[in-house]
C-alpha positions in Angstrom: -50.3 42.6 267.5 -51.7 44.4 270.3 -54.5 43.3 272.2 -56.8 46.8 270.8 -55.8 45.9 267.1 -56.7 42.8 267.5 -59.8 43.3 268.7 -60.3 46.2 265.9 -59.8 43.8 263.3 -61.8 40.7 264.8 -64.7 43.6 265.1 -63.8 44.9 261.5 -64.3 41.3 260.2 -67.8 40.8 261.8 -68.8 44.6 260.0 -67.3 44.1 256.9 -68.5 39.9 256.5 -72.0 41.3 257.5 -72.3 39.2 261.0 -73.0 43.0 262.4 -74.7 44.5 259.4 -75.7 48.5 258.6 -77.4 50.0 261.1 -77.0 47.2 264.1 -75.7 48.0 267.3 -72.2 46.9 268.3 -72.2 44.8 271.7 -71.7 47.7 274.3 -68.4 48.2 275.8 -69.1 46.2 278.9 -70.4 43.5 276.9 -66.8 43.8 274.5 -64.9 43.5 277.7 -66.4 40.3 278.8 -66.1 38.8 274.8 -62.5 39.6 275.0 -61.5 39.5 278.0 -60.1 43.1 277.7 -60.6 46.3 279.8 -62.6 49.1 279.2 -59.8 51.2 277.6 -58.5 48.6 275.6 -62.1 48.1 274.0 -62.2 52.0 273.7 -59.3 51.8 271.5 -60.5 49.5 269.2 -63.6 51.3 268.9 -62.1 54.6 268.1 -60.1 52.8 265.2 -63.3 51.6 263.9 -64.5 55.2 264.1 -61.2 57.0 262.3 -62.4 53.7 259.3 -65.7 55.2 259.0 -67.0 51.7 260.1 -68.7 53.2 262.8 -70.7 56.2 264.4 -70.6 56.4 268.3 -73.6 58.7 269.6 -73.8 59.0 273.6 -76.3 57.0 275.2 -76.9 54.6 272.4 -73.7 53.3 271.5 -71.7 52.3 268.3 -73.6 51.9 265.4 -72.4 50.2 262.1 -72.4 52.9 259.4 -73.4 52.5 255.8 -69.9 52.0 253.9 -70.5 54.1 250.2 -67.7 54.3 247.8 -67.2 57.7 245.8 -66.7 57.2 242.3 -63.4 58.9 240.9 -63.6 58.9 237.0 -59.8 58.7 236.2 -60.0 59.8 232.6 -62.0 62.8 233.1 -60.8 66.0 234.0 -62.9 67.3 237.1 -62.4 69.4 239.7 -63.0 68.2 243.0 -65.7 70.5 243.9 -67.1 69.5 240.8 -66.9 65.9 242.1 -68.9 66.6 245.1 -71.4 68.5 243.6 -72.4 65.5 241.2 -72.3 63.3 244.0 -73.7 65.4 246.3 -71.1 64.3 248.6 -71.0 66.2 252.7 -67.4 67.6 252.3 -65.4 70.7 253.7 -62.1 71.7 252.1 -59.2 72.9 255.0 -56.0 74.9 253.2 -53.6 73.7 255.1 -50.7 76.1 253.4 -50.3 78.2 250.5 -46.5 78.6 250.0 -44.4 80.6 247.1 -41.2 78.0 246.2 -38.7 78.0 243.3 -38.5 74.7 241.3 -35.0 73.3 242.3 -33.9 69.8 240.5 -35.6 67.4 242.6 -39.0 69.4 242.4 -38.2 69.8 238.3 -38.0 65.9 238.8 -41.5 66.1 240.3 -43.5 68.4 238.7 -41.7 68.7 236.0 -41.6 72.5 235.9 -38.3 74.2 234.5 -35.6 74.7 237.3 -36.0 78.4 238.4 -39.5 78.6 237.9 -41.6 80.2 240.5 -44.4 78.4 242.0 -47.4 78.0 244.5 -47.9 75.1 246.4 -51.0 74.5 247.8 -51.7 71.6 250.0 -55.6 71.4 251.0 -57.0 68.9 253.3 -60.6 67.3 252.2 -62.8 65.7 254.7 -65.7 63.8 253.0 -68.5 62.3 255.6 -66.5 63.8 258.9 -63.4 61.7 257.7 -60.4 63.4 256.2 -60.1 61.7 253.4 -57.8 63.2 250.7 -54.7 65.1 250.9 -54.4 67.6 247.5 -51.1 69.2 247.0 -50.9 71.3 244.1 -48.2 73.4 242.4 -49.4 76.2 240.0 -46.8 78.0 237.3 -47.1 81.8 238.6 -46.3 83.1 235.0 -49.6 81.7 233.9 -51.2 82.2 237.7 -50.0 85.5 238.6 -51.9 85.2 242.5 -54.2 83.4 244.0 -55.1 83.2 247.6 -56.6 80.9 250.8 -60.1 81.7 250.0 -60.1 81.0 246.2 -58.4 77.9 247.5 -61.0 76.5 250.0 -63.5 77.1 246.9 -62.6 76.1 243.5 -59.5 76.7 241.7 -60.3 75.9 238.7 -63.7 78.5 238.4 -60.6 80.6 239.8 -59.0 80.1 236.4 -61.2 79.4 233.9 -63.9 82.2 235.0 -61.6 85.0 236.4 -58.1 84.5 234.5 -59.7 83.4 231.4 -57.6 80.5 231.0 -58.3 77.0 228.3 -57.9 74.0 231.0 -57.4 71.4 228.4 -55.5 67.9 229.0 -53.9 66.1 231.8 -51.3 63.4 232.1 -51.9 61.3 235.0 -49.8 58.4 237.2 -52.1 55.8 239.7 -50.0 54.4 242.2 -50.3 52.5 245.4 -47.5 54.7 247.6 -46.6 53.7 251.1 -47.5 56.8 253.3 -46.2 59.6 254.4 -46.0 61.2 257.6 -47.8 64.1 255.9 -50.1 61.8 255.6 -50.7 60.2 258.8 -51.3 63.9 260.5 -53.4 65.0 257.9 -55.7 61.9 256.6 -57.7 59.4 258.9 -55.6 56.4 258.0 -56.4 54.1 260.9 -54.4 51.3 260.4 -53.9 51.9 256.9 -49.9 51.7 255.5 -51.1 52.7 252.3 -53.0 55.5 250.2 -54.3 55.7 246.7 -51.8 58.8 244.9 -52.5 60.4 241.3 -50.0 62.5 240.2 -51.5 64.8 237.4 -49.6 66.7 234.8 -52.1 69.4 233.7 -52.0 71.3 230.3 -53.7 74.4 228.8 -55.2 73.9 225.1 -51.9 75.6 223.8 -50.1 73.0 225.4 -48.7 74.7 228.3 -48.2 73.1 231.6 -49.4 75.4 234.4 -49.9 72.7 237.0 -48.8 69.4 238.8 -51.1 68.1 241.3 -50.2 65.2 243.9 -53.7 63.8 245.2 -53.3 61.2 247.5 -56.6 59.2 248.5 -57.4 57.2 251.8 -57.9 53.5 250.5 -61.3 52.8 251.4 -63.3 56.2 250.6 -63.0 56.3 247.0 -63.0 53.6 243.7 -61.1 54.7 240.5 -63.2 54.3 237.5 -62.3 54.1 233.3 -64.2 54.0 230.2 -62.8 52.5 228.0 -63.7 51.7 223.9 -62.3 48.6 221.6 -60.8 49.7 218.6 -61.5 48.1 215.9 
């Protein structure tokens, strides 16, 4: 381990055991340099992993301050959009289309999504930062027989008041898959993993009330941003 990630961790420990608790100021850098026998831009490391965590906020003049750590409730058997998400949170979030592409469903994306080989489809992949932190990476594939177009701005807003309000479309049922998945390097550019090896993925098979499939969406989740919630009923 390298002398930054150790420090980042020993720092982590003291935030997350509550030694350094919500709203206290970390030592200053000097001050981190002296603890840990480090220099300046080894301490500056360290501190800007603890910022890409959301552990931290740095503000100039005052130093870094430990941040208020809230996990977002994702209801796993409901079938939300996430702008709908954030607005019954009210959750601080901005939605960046990274690329809307037009593809045709060869065997391994049939495998995937599991769309008829020959099909064409959009793929739209959409970055979400929540609280400054780029914290979920959407990809989603829509049938174009059932969405004929869509574009960048529908996108960044909500596709599914795209299809329900303007296409007229019955969003009905979804089938979905929770894994812990290694990631990606999609998901190191576009996600602030830190030191994270891992991220959260749902794959969702989505139906129409006729029974239809007109989407698959991969939704892959930094760890520490979000907590997957059930309800679930005995039966008796």
């Amino acid at each position: 381990m390298k002398k930054y990630e150790h420090i980042y961790k020993e720092l982590e420990n003291r935030i997350l055991s509550g030694q350094y608790p919500v709203g206290h100021y970390l030592p200053t850098e000097m001050e981190l340099c002296e603890q840990f026998s480090a220099s300046r831009d080894t301490v500056r490391k360290a501190l800007s992993l603890l910022t890409k965590e959301g552990l931290i906020i740095k503000s100039q003049g005052r130093g870094s301050q430990v941040k208020k750590q809230e996990l977002i409730n994702f209801p796993v058997s409901e079938l939300s959009s996430y702008q709908e998400l954030v607005a019954l949170h009210g959750i601080t979030s901005k939605t960046n289309v990274i690329s809307l592409d037009n593809l045709i469903v060869d065997d391994e994306l049939r495998k995937l999504t599991g769309f008829p080989v020959g099909t064409h489809v959009f793929r739209i992949t959409r970055q979400r930062v929540v609280d400054n932190v780029a914290s979920v990476l959407d990809i989603d594939y829509l049938l174009k027989p059932i969405v004929p177009s869509i574009s960048r701005e529908i996108a960044e807003q909500s596709i599914y008041a795209y299809l329900e309000k303007e296409l007229g479309l019955a969003i009905s049922y979804a089938q979905k898959q929770i894994t812990i998945d290694n990631a990606r390097d999609q998901d190191k550019i576009l996600l602030d993993l830190g030191s994270d090896k891992h991220v959260v993925c749902i794959r969702s098979k989505v139906y129409l009330a006729d029974n239809r499939q007109f989407q698959f969406t991969e939704s892959r989740h930094k760890l520490e941003k979000f907590q997957f919630i059930d309800f679930a009923r005995r039966k008796l």
